[in-house]
N, C-alpha and C positions, 0 to 999 in steps of 0.2 A: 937272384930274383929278376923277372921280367921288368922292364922299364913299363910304368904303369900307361895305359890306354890317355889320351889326353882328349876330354869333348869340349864342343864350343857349342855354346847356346848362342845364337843367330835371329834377327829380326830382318828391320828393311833397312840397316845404314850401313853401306857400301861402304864407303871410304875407311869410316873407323875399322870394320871388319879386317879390308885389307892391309892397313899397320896390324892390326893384332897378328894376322898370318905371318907379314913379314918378320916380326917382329921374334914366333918362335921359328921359321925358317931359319934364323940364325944361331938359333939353340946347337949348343952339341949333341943333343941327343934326338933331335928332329928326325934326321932319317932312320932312326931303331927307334921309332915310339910310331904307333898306331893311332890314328888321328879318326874321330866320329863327329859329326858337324850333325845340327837338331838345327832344321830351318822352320820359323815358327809362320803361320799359315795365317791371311790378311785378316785383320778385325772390320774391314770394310772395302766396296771397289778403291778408293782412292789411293790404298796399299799397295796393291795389286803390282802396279809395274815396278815400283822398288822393291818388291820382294822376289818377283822376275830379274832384275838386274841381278843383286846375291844370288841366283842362283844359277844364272848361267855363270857367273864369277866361280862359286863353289869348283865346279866342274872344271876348273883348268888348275885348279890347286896340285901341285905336287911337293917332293921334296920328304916324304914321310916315307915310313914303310909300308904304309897302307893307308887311303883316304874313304871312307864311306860314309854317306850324305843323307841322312831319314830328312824326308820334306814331309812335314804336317799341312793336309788339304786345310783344318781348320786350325784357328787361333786358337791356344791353346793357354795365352797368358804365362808369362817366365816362370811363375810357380810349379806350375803343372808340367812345363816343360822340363824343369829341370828335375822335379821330381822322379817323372815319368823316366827320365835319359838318362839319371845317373842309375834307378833300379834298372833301366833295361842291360844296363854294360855289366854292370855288377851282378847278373843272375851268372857271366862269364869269366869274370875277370876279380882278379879280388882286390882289389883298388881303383881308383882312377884318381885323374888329374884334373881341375873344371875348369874354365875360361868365358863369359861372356865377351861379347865384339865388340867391348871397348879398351881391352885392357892392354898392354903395352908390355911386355915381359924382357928382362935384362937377356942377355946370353948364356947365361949359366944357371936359370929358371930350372928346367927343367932336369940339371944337375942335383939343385938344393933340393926339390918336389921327391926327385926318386930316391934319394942318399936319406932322405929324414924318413918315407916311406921305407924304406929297409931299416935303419936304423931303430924305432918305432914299431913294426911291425907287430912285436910279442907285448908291450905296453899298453894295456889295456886303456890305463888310464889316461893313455893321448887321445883324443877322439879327433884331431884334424890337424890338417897342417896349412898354414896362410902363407903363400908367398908376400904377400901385403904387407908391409905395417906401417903406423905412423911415424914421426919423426919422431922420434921420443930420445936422441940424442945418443952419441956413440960416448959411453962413460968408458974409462980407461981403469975402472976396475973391473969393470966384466968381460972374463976372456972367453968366453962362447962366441958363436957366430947367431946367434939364438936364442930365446928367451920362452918362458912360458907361461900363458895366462888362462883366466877359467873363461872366457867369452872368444868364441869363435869371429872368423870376417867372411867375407862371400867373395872378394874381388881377386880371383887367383886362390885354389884351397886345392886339397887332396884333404882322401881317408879311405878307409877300407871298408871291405863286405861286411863286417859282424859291428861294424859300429853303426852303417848308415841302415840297414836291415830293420834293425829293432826300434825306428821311430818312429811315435805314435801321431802320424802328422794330423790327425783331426783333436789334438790335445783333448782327452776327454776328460782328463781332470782338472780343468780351467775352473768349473764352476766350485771346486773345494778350495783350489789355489787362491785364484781371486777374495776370496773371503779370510784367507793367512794373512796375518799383516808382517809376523815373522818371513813367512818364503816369499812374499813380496820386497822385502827389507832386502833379502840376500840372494837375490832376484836381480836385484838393483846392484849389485856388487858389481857387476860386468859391464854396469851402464847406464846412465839415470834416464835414456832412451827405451830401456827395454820392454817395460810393464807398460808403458803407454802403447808402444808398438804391439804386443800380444792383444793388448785389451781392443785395439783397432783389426786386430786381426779373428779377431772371434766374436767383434761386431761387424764384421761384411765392411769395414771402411779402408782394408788395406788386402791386397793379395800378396803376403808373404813366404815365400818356402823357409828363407835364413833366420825367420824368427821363431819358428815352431822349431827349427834345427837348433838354434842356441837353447831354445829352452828345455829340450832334451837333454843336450846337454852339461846344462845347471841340473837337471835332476839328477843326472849318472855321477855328476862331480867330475865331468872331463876335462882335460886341459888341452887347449891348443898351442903350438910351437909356433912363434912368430921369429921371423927374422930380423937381428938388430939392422941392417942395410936392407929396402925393399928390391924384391925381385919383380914388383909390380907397379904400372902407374896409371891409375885408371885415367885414361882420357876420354870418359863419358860426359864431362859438365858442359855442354852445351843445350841449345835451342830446342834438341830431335830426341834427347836420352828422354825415353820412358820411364826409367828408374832413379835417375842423377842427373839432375842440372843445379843450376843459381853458381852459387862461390866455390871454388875448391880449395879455397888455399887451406883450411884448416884436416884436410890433407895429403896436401902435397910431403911424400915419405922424401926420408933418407936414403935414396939413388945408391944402390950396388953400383961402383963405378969399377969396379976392381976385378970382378968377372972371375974368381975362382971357381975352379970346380971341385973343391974338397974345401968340408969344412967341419969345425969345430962344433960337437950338439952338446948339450946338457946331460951329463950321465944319470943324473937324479931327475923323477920326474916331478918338479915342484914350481909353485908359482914366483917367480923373479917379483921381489918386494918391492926392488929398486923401480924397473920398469913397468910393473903395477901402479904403485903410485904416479907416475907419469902418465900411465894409458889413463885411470879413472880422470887425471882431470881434463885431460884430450876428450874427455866421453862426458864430461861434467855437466850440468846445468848451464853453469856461465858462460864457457866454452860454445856449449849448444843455442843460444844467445844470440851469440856475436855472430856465429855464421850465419844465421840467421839473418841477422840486416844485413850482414853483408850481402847476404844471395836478395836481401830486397834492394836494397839500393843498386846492388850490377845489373836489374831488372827495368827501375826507375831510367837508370843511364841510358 
């Protein structure tokens, strides 16, 4: 199997942009992987020259096997962007890899991305793959390199053609859902974030692509593979992220320090009870709380 196409969704922040490049430049598989960069187009003049700087930056990038650059004259907002980029590579290719330009990937990213993509591949029931994950602790009964749960992440993911194809991103059965208090209830199993999040998203108060995609796949019953050590570290919490700012410590993953490029997956495809219970309270109420002030008071400071 081909090493999957790897896209980067792009706005106007320069610097972060350039660690995330650098960052898979030192990937093993950088120069056999196909690189597609989605520059997302000003939502006002005052954009305008940092979105000019990214892109005369784009244009010196090498180090790949191929680097090709789609610039959107207009704003297109991350949703649509990413919508639009991942169906436009997947009408070719039958996977891909995603990245936003904040995210920081270990050296052996794009080893674990393609190895679980092949591995995976005939698994129906994986619907994606997270290089991310939380710290949820290295237990020394689990010998996988990997774990799997029914709720998806957005910061570093793959998946293929016939999973992302068949989603119904304008959710047209919100208005029956909503009124379940059962598929609400188990809904909720993934995240005590979720149902708020939809319900803000099908009232115009949130522009989401990753929450109509989790909720896809809560309908299909798909599981995502997450990595016990993250291959990802978003460093978008600051001042300029559109999407992420206030606190990050709630989290700051368990650092791949070890840099292998083979690893150990799950032969059965089922939910890790162990690490389940862990993610739900990481994803908890209380949890959701705390970082909460936190990100008000780093604000206050």
């Amino acid at each position: 199997m081909k090493n999957a196409p790897i896209l980067i969704f792009t706005y106007k922040r320069l610097e972060p942009l350039k660690l995330t490049i650098e960052a898979l430049q030192s990937n093993a598989l950088s120069a056999e992987s196909n690189l597609y960069i989605f520059s997302d187009g000003p939502k006002d003049e005052t954009d305008k020259n940092q979105i000019q700087n990214v892109r005369a930056y784009l244009n010196t990038i090498s180090d790949f096997k191929s680097v090709t650059i789609k610039e959107s004259s207009v704003n297109k907002g991350l949703a649509n962007s990413i919508i639009d980029g991942v169906s436009e590579v997947l009408k070719f290719a039958d996977n891909v890899i995603v990245l936003e330009d904040d995210l920081l990937t270990t050296p052996n990213f794009l080893s674990y991305m393609n190895s679980a993509l092949q591995v995976y591949n005939d698994a129906k029931g994986v619907f994606s793959i997270s290089g991310y994950s939380f710290n949820l602790g290295d237990d020394i009964r689990e010998t996988n390199d990997a774990y799997f749960l029914k709720r998806g992440w957005s910061w570093g993911w793959a998946t293929w053609r016939d999973r992302w194809l068949d989603v119904d991103w304008n959710v047209s059965d919100y208005k029956e859902f909503s009124k379940n208090a059962a598929q609400k209830k188990a809904f909720a199993e993934g995240g005590s974030d979720l149902n708020s999040m939809l319900k803000k998203q099908m009232n115009g108060q949130l522009d989401s692509w990753a929450i109509r995609w989790f909720y896809h796949q809560y309908k299909i019953k798909g599981l995502t593979l997450y990595p016990v050590k993250s291959k990802v570290y978003n460093n978008g919490f600051d001042a300029m992220a559109t999407h992420t700012n206030g606190a990050g410590r709630r989290y700051r993953p368990l650092l791949d320090k070890e840099h292998r490029l083979t690893f150990k997956f799950p032969d059965q495809v089922n939910i890790n009870d162990l690490y389940n219970k862990r993610f739900i309270k990481k994803m908890g109420l209380l949890s959701r709380i705390m970082s909460r002030l936190e990100s008000f008071f780093k604000k206050k400071s």
